[in-house]
Backbone as CSV, one residue per row, in Angstrom:
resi,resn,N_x,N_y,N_z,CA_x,CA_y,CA_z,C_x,C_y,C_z
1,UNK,-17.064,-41.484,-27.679,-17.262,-40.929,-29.002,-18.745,-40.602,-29.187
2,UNK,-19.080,-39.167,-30.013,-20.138,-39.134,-29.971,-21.040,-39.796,-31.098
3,UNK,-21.868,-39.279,-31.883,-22.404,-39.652,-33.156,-21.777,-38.897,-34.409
4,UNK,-22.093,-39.197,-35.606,-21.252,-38.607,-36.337,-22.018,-37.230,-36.798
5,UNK,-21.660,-36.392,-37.015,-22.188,-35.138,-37.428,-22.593,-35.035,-38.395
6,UNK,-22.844,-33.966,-39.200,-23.142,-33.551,-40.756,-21.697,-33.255,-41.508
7,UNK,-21.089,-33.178,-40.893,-20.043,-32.685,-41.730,-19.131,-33.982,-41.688
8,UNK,-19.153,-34.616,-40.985,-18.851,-35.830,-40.742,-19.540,-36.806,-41.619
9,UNK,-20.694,-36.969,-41.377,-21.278,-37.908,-42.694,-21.706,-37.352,-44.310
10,UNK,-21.773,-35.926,-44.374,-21.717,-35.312,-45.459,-20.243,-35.891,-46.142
11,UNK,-19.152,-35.535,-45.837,-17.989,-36.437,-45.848,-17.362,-37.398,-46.486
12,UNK,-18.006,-38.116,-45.829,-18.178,-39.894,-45.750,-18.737,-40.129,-47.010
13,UNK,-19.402,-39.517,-47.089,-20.586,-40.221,-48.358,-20.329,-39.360,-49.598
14,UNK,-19.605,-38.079,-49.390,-18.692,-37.254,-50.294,-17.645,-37.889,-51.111
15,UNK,-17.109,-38.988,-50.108,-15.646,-39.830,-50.581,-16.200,-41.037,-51.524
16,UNK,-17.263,-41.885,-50.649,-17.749,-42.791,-51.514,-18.210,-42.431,-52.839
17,UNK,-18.821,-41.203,-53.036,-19.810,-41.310,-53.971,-18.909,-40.870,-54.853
18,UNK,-17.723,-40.190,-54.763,-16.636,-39.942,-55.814,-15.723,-41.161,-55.795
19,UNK,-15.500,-42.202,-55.558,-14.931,-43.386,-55.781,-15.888,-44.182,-56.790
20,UNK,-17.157,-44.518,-56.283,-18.136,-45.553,-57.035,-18.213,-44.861,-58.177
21,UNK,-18.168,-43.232,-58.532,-18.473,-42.513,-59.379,-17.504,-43.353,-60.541
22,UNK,-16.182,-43.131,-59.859,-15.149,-43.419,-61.457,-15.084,-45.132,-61.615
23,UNK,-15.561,-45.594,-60.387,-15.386,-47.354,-60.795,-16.425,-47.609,-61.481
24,UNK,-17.731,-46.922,-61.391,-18.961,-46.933,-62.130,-18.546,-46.887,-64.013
25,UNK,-18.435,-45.176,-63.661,-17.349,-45.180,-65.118,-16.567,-46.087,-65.850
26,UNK,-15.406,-46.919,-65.293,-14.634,-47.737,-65.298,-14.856,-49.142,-66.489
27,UNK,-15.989,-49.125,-65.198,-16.430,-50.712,-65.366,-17.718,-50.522,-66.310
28,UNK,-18.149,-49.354,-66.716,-19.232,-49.362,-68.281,-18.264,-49.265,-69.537
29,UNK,-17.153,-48.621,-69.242,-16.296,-48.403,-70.462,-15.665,-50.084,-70.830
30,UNK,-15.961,-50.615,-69.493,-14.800,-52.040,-70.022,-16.104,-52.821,-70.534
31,UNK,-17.406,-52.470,-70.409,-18.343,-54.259,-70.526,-18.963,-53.510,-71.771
32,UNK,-18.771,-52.067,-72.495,-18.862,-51.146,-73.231,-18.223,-51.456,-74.723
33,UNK,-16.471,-51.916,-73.871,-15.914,-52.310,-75.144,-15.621,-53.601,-75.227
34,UNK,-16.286,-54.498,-74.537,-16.057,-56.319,-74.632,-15.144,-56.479,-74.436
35,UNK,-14.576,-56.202,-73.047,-13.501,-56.522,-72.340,-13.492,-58.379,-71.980
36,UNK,-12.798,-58.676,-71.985,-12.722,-60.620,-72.125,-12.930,-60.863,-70.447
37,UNK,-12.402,-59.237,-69.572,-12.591,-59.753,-68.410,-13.743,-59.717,-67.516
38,UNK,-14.509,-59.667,-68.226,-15.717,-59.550,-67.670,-16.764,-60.618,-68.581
39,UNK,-17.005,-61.323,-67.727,-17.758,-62.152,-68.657,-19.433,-61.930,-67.990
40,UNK,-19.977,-61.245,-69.579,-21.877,-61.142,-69.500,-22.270,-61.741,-70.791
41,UNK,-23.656,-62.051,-70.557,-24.441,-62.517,-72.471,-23.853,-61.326,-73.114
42,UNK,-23.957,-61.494,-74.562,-23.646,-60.596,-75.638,-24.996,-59.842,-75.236
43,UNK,-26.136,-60.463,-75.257,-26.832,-59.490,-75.242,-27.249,-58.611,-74.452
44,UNK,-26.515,-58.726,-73.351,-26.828,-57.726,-71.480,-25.754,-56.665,-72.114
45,UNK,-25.074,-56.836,-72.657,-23.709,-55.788,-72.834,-24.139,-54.601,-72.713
46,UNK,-25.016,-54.383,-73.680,-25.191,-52.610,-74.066,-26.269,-52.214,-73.012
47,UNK,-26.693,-52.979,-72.798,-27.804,-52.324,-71.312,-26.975,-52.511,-69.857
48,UNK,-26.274,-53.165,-69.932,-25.364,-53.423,-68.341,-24.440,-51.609,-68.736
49,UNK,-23.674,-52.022,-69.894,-22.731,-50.438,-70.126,-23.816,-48.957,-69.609
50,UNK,-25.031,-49.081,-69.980,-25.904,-47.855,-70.036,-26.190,-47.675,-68.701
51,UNK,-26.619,-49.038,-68.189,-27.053,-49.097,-66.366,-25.864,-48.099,-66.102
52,UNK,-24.187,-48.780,-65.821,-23.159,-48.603,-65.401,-23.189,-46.583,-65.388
53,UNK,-22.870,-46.070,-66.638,-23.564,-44.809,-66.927,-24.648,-43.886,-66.158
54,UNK,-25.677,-44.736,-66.281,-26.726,-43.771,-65.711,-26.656,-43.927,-63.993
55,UNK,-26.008,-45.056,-63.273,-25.661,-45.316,-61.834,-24.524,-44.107,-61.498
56,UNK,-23.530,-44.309,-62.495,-22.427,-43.110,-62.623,-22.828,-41.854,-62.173
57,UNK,-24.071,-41.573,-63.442,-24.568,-39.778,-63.404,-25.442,-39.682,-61.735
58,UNK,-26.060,-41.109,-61.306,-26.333,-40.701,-59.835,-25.606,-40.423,-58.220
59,UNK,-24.780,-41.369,-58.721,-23.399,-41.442,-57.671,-22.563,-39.833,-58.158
60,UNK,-22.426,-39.373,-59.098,-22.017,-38.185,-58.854,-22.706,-36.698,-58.433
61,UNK,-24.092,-36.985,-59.048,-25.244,-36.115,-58.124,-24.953,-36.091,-56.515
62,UNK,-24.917,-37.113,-56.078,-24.906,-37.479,-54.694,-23.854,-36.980,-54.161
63,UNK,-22.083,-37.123,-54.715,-21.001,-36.601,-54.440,-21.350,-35.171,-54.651
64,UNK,-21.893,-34.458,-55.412,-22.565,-32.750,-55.298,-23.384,-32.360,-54.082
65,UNK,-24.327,-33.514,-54.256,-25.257,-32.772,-52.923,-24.241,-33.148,-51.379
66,UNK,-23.410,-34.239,-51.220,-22.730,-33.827,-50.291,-21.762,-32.704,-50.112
67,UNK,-21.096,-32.526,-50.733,-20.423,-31.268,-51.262,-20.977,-30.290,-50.276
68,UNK,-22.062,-29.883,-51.124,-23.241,-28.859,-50.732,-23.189,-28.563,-49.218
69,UNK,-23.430,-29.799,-48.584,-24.010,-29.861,-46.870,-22.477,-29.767,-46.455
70,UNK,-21.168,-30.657,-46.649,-20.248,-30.180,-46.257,-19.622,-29.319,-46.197
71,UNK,-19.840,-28.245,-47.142,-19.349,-26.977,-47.121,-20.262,-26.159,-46.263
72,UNK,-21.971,-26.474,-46.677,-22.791,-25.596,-45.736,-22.842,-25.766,-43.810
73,UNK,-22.327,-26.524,-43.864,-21.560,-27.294,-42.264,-20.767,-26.708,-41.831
74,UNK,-19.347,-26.249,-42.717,-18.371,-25.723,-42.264,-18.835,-24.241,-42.582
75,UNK,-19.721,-23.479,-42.829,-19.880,-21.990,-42.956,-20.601,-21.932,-41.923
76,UNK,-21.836,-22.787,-41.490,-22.595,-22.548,-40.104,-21.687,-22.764,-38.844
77,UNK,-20.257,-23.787,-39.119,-20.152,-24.224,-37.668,-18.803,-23.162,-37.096
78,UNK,-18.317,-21.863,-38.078,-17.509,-20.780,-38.159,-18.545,-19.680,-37.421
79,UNK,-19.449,-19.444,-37.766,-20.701,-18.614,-37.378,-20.648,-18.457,-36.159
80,UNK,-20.330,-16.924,-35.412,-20.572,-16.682,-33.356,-21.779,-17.697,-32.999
81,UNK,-21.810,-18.103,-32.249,-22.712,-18.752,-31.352,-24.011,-17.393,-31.204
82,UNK,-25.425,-18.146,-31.265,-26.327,-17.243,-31.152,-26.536,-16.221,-32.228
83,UNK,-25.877,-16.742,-33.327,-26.310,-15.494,-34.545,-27.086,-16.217,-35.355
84,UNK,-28.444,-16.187,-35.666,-29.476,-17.090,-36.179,-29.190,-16.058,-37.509
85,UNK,-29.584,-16.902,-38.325,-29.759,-16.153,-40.292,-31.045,-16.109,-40.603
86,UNK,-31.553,-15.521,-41.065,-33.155,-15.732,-41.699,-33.322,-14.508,-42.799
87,UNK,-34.356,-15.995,-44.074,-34.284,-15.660,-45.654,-35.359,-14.631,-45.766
88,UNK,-35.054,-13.781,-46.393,-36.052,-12.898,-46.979,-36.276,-12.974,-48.244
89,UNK,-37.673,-12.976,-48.821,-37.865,-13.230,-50.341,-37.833,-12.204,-51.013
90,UNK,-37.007,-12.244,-52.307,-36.765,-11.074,-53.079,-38.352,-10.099,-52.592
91,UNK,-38.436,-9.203,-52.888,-39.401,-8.188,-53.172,-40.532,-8.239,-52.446
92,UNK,-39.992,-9.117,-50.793,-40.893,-8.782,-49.580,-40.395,-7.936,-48.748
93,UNK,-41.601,-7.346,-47.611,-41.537,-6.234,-46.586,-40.202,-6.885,-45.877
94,UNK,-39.739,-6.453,-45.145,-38.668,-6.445,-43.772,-39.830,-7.257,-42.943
95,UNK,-39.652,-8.470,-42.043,-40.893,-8.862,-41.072,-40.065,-8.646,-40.005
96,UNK,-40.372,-9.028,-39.017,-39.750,-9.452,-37.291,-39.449,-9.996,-37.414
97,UNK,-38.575,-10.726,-36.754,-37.989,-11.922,-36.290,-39.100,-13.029,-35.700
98,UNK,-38.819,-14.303,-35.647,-39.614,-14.744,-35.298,-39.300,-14.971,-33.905
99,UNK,-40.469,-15.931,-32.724,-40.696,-15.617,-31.467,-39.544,-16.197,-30.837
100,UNK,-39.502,-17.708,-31.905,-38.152,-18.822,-30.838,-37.427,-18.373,-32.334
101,UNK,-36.377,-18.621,-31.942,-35.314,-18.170,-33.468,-34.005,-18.768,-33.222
102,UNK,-34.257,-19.973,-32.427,-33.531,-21.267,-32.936,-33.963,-22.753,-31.666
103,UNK,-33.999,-23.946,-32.507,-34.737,-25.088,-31.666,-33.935,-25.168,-30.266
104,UNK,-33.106,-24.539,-29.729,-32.125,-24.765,-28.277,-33.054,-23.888,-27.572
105,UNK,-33.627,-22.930,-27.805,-34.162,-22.158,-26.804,-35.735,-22.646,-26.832
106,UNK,-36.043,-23.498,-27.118,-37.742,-24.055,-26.802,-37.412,-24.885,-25.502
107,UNK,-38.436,-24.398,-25.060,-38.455,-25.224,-23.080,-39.752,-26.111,-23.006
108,UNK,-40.038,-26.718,-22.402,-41.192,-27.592,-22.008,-41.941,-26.530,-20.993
109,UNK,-43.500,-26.463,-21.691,-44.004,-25.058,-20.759,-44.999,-27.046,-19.878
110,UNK,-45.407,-25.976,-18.366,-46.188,-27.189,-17.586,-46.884,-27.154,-18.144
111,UNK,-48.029,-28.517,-17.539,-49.536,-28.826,-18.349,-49.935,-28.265,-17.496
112,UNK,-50.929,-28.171,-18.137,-52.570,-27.370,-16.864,-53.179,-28.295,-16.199
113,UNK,-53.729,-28.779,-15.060,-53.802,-29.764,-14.401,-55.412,-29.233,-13.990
């Protein structure tokens, strides 16, 4: 087996971060409304509920930005072999290409001795 890929761990961490997302949720709505099953001080309540919340809004950022790479994974790994992409900025010239125009074709040049 090899290592895991990008689309592979994009994935992975796609699934988690949409699980913790709604248990996050979950579990601010229950210590939110003084659920008996959860036992905290009265007074952690409303800051544990807000933590719970604002952990929520990050764990679902995270389920986006994987998103992102997993989809951008599966559009590069459809792509012919040897067709490099390169960005042009709105309302610049056309340039060349550049010299190496992708990291597989860099070689080890000798040292000078």
């Amino acid at each position: 087996m090899g290592a895991c890929s990008v689309s592979c761990c994009s994935l992975c961490c796609g699934i988690m971060s949409f699980l913790g997302t709604f248990f996050l949720i979950f579990l601010g709505i229950m210590i939110g409304n003084g659920s008996p099953s959860i036992e905290l001080v009265d007074a952690n309540k409303e800051d544990s509920s807000k933590a719970c919340f604002i952990s929520s809004a990050m764990y679902a950022g995270f389920c986006i930005l994987s998103a992102f790479f997993y989809i951008r994974q599966q559009v590069v790994s459809k792509r012919p072999a040897g067709q490099d992409v390169y960005m042009e900025l709105p309302g610049s010239r056309p340039s060349s290409p550049p010299i190496v125009s992708h990291i597989g074709s860099l070689t080890a040049r000798p040292s000078r001795s």
